[in-house]
mmCIF file of the N, C-alpha and C atoms, coordinates in Angstrom:
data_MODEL
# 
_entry.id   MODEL 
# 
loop_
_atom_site.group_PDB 
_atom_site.id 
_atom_site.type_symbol 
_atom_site.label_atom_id 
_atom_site.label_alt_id 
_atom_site.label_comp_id 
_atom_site.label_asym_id 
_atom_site.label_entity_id 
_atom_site.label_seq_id 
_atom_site.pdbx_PDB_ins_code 
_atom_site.Cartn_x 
_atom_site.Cartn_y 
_atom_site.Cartn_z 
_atom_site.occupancy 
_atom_site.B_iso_or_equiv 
_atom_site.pdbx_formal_charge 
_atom_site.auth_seq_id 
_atom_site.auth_comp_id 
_atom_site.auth_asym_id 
_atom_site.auth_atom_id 
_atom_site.pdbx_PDB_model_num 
ATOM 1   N N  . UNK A 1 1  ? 10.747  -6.676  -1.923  1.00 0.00 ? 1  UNK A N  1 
ATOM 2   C CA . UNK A 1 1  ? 10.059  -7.952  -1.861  1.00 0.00 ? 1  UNK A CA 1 
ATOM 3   C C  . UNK A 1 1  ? 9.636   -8.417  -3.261  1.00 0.00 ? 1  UNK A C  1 
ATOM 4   N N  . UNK A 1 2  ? 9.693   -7.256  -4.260  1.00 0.00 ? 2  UNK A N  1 
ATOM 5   C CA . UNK A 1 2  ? 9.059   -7.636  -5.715  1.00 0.00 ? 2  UNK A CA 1 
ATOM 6   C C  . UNK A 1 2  ? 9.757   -8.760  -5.957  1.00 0.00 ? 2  UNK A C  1 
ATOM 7   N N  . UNK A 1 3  ? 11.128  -8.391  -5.915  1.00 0.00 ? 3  UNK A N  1 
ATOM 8   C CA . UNK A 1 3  ? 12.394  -9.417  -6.652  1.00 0.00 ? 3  UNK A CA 1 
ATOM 9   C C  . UNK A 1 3  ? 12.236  -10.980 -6.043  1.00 0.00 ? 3  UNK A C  1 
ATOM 10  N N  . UNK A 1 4  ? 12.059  -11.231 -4.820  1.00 0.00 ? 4  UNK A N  1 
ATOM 11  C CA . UNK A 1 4  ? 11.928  -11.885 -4.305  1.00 0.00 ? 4  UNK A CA 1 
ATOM 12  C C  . UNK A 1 4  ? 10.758  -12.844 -4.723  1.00 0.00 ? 4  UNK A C  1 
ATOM 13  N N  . UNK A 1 5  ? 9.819   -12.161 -4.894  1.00 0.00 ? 5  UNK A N  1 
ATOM 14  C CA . UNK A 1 5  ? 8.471   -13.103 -5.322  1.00 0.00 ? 5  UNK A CA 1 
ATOM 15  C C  . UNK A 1 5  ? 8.468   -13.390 -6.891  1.00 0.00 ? 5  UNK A C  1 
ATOM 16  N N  . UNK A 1 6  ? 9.437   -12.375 -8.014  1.00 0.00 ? 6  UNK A N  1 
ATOM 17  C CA . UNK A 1 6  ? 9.430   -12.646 -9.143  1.00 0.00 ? 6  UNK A CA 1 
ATOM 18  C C  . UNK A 1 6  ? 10.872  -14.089 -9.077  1.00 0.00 ? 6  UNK A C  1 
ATOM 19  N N  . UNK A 1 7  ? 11.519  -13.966 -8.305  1.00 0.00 ? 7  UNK A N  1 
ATOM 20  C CA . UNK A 1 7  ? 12.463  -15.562 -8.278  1.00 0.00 ? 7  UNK A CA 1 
ATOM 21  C C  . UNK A 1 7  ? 11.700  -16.736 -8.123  1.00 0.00 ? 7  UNK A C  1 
ATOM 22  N N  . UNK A 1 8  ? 10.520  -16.495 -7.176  1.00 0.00 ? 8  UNK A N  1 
ATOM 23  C CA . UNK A 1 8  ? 9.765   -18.118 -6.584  1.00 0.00 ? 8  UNK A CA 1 
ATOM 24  C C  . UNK A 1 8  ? 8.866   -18.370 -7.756  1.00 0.00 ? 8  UNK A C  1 
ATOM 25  N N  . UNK A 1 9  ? 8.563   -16.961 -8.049  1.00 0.00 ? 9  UNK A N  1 
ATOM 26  C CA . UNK A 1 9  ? 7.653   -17.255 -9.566  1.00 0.00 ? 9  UNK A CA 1 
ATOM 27  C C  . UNK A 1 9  ? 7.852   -18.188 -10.920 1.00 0.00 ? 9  UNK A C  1 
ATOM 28  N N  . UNK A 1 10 ? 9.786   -17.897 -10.977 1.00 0.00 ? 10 UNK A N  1 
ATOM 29  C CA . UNK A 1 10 ? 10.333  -18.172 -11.891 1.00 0.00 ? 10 UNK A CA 1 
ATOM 30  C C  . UNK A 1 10 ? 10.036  -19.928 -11.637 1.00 0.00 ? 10 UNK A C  1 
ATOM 31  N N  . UNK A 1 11 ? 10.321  -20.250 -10.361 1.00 0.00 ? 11 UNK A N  1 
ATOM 32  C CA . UNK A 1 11 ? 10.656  -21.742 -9.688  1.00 0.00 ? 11 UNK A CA 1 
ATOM 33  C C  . UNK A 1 11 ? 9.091   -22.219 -9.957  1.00 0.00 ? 11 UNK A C  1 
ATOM 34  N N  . UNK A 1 12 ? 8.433   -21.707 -10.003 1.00 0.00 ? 12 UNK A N  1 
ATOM 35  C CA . UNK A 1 12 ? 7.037   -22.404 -10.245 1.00 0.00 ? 12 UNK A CA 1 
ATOM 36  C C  . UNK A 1 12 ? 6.099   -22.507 -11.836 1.00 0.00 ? 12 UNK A C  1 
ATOM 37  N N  . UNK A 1 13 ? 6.788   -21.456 -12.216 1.00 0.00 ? 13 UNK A N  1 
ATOM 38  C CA . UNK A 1 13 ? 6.709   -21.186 -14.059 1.00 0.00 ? 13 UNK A CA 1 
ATOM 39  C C  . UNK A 1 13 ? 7.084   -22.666 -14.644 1.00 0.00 ? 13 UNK A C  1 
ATOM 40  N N  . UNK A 1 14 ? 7.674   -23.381 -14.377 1.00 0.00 ? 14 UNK A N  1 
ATOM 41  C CA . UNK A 1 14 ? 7.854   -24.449 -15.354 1.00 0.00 ? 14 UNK A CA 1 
ATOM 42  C C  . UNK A 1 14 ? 6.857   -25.734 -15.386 1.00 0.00 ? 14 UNK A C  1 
ATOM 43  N N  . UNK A 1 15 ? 6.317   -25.443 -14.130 1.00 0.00 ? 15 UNK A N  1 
ATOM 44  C CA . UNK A 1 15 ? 4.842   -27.024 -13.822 1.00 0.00 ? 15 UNK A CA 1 
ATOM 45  C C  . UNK A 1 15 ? 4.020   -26.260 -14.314 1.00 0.00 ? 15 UNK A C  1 
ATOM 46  N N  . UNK A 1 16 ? 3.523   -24.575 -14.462 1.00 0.00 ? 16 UNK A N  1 
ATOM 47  C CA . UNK A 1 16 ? 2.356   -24.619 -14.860 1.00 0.00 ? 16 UNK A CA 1 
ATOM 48  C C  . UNK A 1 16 ? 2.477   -24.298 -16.794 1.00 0.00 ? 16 UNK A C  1 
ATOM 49  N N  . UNK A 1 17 ? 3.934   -24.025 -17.166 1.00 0.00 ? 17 UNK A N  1 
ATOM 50  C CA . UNK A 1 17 ? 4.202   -24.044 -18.691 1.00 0.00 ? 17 UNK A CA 1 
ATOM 51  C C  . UNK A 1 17 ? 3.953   -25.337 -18.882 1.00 0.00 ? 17 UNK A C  1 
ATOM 52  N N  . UNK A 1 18 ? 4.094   -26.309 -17.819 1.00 0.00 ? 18 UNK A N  1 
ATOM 53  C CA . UNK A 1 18 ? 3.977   -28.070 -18.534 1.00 0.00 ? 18 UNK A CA 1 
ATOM 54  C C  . UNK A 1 18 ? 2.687   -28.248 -18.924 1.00 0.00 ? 18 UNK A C  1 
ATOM 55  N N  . UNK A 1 19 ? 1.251   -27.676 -18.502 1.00 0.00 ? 19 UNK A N  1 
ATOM 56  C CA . UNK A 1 19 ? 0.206   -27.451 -18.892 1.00 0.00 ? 19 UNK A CA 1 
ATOM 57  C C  . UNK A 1 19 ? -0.557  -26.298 -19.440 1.00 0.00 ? 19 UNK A C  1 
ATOM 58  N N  . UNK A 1 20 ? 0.342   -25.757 -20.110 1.00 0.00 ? 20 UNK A N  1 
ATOM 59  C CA . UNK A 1 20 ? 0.232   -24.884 -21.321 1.00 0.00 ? 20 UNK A CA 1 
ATOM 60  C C  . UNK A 1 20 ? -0.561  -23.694 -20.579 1.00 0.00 ? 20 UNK A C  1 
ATOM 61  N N  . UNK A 1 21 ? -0.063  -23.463 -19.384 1.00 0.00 ? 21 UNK A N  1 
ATOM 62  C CA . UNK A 1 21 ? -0.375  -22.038 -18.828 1.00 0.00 ? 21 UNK A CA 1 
ATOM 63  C C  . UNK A 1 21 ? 0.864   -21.316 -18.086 1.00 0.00 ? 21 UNK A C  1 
ATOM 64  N N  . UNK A 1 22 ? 0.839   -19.462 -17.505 1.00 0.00 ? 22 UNK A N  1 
ATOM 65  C CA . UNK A 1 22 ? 2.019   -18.929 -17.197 1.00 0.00 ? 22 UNK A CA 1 
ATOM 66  C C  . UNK A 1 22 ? 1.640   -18.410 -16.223 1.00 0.00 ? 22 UNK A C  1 
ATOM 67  N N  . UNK A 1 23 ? 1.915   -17.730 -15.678 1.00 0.00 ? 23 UNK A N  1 
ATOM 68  C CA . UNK A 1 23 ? 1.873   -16.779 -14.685 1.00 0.00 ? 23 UNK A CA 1 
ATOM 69  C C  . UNK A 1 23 ? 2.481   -15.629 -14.637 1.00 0.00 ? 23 UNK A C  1 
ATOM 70  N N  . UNK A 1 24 ? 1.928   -14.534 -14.039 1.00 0.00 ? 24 UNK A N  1 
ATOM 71  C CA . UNK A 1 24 ? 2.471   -13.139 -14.478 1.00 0.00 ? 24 UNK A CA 1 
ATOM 72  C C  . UNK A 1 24 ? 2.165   -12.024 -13.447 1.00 0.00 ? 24 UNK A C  1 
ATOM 73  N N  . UNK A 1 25 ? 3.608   -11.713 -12.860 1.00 0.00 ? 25 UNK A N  1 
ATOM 74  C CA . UNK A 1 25 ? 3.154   -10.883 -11.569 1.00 0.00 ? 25 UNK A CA 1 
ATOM 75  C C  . UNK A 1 25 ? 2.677   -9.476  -12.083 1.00 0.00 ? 25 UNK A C  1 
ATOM 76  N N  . UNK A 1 26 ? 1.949   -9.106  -11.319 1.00 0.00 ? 26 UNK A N  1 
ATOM 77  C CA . UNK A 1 26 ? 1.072   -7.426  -11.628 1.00 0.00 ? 26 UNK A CA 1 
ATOM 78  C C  . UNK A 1 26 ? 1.615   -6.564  -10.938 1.00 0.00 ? 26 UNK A C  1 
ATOM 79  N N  . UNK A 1 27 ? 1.847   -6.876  -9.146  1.00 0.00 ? 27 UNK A N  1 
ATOM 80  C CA . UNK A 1 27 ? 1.818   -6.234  -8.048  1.00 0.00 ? 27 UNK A CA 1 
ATOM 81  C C  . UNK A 1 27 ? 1.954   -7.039  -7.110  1.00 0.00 ? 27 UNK A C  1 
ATOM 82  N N  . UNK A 1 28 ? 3.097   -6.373  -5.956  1.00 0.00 ? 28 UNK A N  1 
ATOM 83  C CA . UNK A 1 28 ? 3.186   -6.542  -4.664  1.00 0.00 ? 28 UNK A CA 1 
ATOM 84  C C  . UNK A 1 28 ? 2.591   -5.761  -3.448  1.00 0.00 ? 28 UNK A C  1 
ATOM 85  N N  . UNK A 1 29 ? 1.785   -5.334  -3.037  1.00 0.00 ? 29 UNK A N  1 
ATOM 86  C CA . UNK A 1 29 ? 1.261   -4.899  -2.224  1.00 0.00 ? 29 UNK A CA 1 
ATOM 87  C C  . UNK A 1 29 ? 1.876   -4.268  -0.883  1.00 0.00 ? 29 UNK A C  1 
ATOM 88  N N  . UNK A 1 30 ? 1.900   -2.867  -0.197  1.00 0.00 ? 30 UNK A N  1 
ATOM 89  C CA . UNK A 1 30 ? 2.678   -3.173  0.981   1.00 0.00 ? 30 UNK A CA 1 
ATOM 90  C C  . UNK A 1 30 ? 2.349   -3.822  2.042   1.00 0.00 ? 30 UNK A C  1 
ATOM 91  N N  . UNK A 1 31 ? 0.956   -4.438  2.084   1.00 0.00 ? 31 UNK A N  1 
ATOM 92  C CA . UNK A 1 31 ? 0.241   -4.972  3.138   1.00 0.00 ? 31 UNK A CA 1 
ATOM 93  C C  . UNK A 1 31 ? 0.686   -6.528  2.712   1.00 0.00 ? 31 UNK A C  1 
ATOM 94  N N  . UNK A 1 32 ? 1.574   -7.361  1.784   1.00 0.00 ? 32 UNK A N  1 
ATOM 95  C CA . UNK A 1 32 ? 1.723   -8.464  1.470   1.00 0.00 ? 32 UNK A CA 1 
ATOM 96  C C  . UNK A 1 32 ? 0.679   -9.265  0.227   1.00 0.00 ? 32 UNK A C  1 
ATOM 97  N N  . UNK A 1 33 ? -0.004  -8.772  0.143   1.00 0.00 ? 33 UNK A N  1 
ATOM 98  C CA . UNK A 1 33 ? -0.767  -9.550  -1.077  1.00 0.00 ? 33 UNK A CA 1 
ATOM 99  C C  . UNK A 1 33 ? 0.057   -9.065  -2.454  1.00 0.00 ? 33 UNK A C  1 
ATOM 100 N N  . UNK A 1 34 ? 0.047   -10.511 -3.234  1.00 0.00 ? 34 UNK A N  1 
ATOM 101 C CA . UNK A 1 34 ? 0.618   -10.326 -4.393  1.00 0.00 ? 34 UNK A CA 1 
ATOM 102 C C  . UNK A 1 34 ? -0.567  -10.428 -5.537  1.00 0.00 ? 34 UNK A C  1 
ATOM 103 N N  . UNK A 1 35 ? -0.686  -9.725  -6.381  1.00 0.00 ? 35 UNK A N  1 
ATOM 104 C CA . UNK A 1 35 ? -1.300  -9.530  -7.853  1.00 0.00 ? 35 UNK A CA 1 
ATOM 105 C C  . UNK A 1 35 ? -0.359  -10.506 -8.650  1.00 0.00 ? 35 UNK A C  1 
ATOM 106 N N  . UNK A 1 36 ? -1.353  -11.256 -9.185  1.00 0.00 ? 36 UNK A N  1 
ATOM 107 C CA . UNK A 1 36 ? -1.177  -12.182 -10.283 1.00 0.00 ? 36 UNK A CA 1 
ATOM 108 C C  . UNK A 1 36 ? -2.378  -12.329 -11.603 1.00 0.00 ? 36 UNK A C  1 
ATOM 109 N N  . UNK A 1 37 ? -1.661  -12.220 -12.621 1.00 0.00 ? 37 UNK A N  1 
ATOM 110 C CA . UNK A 1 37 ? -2.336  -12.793 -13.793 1.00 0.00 ? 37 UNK A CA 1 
ATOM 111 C C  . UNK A 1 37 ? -1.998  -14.414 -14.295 1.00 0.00 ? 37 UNK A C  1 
ATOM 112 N N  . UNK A 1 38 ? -3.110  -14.826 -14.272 1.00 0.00 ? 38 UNK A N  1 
ATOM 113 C CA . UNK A 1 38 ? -2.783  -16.482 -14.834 1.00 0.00 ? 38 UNK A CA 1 
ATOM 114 C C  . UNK A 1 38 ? -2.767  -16.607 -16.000 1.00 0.00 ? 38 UNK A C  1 
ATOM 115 N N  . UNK A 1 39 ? -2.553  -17.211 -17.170 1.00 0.00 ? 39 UNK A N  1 
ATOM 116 C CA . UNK A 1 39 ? -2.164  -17.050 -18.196 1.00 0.00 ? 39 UNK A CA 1 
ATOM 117 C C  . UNK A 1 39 ? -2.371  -18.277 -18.785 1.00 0.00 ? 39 UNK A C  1 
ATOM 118 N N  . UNK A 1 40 ? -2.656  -18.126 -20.454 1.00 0.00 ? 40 UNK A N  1 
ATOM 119 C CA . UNK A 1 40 ? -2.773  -19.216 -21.261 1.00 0.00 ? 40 UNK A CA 1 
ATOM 120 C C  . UNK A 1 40 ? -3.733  -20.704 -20.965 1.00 0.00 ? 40 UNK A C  1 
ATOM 121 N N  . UNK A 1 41 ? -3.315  -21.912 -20.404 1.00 0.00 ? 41 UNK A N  1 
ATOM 122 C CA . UNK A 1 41 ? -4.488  -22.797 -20.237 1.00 0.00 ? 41 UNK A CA 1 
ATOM 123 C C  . UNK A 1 41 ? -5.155  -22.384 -18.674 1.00 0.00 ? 41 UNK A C  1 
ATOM 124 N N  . UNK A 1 42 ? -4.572  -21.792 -17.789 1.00 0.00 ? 42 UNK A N  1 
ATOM 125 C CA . UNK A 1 42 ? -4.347  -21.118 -16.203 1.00 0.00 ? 42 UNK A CA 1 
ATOM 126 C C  . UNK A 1 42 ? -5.746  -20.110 -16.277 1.00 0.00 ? 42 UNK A C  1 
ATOM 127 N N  . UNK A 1 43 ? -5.525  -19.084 -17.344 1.00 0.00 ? 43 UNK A N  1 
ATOM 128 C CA . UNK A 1 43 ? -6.373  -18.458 -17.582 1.00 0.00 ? 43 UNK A CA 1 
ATOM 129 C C  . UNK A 1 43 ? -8.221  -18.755 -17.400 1.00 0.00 ? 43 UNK A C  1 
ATOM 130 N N  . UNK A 1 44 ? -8.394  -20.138 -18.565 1.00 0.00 ? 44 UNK A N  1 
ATOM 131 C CA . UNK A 1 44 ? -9.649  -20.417 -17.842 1.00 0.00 ? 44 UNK A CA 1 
ATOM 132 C C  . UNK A 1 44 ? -10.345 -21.783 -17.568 1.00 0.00 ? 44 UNK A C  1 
ATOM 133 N N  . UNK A 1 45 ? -9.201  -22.360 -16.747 1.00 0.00 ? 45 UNK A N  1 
ATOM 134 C CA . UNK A 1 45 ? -9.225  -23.333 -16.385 1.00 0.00 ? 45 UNK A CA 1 
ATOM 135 C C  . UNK A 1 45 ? -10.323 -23.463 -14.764 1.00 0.00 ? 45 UNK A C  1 
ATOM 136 N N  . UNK A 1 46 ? -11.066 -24.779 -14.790 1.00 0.00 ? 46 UNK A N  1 
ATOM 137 C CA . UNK A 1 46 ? -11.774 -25.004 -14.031 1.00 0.00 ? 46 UNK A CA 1 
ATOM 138 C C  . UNK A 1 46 ? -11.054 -24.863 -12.344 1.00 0.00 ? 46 UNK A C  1 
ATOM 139 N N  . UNK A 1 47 ? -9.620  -25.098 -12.621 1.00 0.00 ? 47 UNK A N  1 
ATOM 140 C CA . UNK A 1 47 ? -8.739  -25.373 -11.458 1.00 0.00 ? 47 UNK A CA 1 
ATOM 141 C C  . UNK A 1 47 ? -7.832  -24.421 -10.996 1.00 0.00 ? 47 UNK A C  1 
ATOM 142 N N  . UNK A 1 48 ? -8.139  -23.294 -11.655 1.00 0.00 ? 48 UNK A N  1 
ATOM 143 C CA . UNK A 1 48 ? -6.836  -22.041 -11.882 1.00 0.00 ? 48 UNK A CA 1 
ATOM 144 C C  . UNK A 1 48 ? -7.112  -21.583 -9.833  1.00 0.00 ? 48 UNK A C  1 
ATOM 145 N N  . UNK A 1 49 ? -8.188  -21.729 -9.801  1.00 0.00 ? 49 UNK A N  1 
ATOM 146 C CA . UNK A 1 49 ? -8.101  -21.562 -8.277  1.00 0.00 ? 49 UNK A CA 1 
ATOM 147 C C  . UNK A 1 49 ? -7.522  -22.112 -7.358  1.00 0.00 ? 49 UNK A C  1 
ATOM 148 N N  . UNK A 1 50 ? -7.590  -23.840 -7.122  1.00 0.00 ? 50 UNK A N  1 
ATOM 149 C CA . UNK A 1 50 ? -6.414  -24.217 -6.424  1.00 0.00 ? 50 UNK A CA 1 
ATOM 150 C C  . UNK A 1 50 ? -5.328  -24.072 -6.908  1.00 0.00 ? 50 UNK A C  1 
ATOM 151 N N  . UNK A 1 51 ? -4.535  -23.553 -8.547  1.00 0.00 ? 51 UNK A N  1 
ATOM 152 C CA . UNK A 1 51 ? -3.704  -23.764 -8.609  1.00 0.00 ? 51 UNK A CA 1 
ATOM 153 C C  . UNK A 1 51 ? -2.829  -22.402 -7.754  1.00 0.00 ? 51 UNK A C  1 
ATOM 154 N N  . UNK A 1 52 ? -4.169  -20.966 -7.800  1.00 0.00 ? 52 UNK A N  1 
ATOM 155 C CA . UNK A 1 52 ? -3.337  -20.397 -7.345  1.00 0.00 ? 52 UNK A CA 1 
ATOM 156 C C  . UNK A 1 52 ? -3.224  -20.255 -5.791  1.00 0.00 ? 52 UNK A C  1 
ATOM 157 N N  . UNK A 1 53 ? -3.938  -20.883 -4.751  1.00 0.00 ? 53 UNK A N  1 
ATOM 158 C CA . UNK A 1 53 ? -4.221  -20.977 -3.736  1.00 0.00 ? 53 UNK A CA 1 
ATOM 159 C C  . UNK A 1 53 ? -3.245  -21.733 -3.381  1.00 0.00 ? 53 UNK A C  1 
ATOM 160 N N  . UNK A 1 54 ? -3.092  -23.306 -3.398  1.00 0.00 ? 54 UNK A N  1 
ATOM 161 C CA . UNK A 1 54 ? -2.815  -24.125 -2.952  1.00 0.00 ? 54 UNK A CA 1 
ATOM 162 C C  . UNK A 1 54 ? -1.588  -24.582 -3.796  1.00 0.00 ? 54 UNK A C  1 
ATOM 163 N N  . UNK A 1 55 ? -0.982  -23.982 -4.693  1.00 0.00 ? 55 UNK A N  1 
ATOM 164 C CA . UNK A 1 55 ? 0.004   -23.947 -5.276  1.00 0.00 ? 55 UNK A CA 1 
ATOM 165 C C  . UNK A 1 55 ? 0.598   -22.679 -5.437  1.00 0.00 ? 55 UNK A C  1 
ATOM 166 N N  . UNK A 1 56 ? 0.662   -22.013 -5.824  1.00 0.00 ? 56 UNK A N  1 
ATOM 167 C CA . UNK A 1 56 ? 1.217   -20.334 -6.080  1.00 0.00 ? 56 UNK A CA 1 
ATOM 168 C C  . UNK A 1 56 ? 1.153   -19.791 -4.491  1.00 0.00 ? 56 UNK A C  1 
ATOM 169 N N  . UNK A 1 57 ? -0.028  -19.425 -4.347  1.00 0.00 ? 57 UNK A N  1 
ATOM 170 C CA . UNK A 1 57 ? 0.487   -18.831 -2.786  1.00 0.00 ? 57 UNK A CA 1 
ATOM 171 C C  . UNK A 1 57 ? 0.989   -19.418 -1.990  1.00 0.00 ? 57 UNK A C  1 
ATOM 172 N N  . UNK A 1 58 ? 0.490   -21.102 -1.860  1.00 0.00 ? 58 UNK A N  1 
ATOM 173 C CA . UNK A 1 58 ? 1.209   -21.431 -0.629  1.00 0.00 ? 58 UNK A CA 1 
ATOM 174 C C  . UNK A 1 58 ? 2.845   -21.666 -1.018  1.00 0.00 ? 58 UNK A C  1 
ATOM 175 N N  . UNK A 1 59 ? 3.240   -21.877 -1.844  1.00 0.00 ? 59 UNK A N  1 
ATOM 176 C CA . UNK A 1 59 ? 4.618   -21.630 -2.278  1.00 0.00 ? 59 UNK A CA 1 
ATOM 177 C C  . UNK A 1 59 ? 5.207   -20.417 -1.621  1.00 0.00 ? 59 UNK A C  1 
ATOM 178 N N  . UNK A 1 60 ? 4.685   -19.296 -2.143  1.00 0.00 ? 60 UNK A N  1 
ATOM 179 C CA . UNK A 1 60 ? 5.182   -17.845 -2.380  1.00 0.00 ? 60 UNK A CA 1 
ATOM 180 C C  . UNK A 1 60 ? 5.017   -17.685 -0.274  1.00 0.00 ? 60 UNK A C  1 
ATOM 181 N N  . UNK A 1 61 ? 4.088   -18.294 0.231   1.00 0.00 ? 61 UNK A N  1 
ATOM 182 C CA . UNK A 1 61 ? 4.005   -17.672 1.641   1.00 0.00 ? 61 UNK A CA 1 
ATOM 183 C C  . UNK A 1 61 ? 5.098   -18.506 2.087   1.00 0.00 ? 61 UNK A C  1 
ATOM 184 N N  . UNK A 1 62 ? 5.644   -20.277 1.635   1.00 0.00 ? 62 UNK A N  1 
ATOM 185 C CA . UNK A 1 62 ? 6.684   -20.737 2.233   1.00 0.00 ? 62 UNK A CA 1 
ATOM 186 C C  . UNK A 1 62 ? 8.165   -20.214 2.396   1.00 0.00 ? 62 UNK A C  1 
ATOM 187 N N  . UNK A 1 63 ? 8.064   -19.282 1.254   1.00 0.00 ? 63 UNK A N  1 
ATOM 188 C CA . UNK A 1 63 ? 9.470   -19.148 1.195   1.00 0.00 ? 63 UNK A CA 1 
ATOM 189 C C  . UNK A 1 63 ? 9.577   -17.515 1.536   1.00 0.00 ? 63 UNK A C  1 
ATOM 190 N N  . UNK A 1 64 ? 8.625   -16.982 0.880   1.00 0.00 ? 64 UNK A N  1 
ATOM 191 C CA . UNK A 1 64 ? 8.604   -15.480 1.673   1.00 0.00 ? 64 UNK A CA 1 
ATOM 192 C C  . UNK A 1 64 ? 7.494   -15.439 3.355   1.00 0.00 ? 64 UNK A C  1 
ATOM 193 N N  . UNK A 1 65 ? 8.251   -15.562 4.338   1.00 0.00 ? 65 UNK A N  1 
ATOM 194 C CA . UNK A 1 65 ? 6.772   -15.302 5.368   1.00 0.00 ? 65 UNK A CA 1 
ATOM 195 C C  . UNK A 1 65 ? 6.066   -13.964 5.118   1.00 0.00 ? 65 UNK A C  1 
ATOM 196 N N  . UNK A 1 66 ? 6.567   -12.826 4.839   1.00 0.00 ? 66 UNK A N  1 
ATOM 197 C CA . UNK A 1 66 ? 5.652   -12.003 4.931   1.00 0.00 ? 66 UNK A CA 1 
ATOM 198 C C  . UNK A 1 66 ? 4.738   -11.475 3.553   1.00 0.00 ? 66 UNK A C  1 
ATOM 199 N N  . UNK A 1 67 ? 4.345   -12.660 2.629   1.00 0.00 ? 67 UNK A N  1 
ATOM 200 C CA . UNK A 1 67 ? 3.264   -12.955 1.893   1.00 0.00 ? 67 UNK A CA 1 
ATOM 201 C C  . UNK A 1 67 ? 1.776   -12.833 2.417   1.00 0.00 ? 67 UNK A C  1 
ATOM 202 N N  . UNK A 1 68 ? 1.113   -12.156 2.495   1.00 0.00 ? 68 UNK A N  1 
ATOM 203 C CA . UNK A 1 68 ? -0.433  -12.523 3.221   1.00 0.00 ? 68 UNK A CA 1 
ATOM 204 C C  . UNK A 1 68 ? -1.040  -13.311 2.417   1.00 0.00 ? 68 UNK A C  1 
ATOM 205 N N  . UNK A 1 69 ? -1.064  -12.996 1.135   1.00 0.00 ? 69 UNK A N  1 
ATOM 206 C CA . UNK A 1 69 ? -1.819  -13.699 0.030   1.00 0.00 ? 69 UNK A CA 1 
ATOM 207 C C  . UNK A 1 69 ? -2.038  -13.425 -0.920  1.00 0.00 ? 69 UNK A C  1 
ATOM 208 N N  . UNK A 1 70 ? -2.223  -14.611 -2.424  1.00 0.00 ? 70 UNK A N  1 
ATOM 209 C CA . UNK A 1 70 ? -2.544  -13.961 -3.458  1.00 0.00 ? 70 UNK A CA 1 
ATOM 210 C C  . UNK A 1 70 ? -3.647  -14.535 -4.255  1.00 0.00 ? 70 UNK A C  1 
ATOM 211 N N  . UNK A 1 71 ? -3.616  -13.188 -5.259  1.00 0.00 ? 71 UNK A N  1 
ATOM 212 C CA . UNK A 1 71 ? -4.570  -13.080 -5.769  1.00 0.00 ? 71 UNK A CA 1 
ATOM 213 C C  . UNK A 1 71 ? -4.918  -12.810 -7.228  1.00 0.00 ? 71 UNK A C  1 
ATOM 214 N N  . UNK A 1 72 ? -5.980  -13.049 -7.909  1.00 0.00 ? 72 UNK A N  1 
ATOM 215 C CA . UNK A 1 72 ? -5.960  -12.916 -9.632  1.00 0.00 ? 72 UNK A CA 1 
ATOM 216 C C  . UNK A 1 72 ? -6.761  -11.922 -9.895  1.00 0.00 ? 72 UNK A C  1 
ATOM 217 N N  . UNK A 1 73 ? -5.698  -10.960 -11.024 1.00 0.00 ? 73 UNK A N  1 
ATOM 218 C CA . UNK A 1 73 ? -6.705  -9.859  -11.055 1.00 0.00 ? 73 UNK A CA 1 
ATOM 219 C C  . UNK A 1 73 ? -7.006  -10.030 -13.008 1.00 0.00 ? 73 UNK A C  1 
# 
């Protein structure tokens, strides 16, 4: 499932490089939660939360179903 979530990652890496932040997988979990580091403007941005909620996971749960959820470590 790693490979899988590092492809959707790739597909979503370029909207958040457009605002000078990255994303960076840590860990896949066997229970489905993915580990993420946010990166660069992502890092400590007021919004890094919906971005990863409502952008990053819900992405990552559309295309993988068995995503539970993710998270920033």
């Amino acid at each position: 499932m790693k490979e899988e979530v590092k492809k959707v990652l790739e597909k979503i890496r370029p909207a958040l490089q457009a605002d000078g932040g990255d994303v960076e997988l840590v860990d896949v979990k066997e229970n489905g939660v993915v580990q993420v580091k946010l990166k660069g403007a992502c890092a400590g941005c007021p919004m890094a939360t919906l971005t990863l909620k409502n952008g990053i996971e819900q992405r990552l749960r559309q295309e993988i179903p068995e995503i539970k959820a993710v998270e920033e470590v």
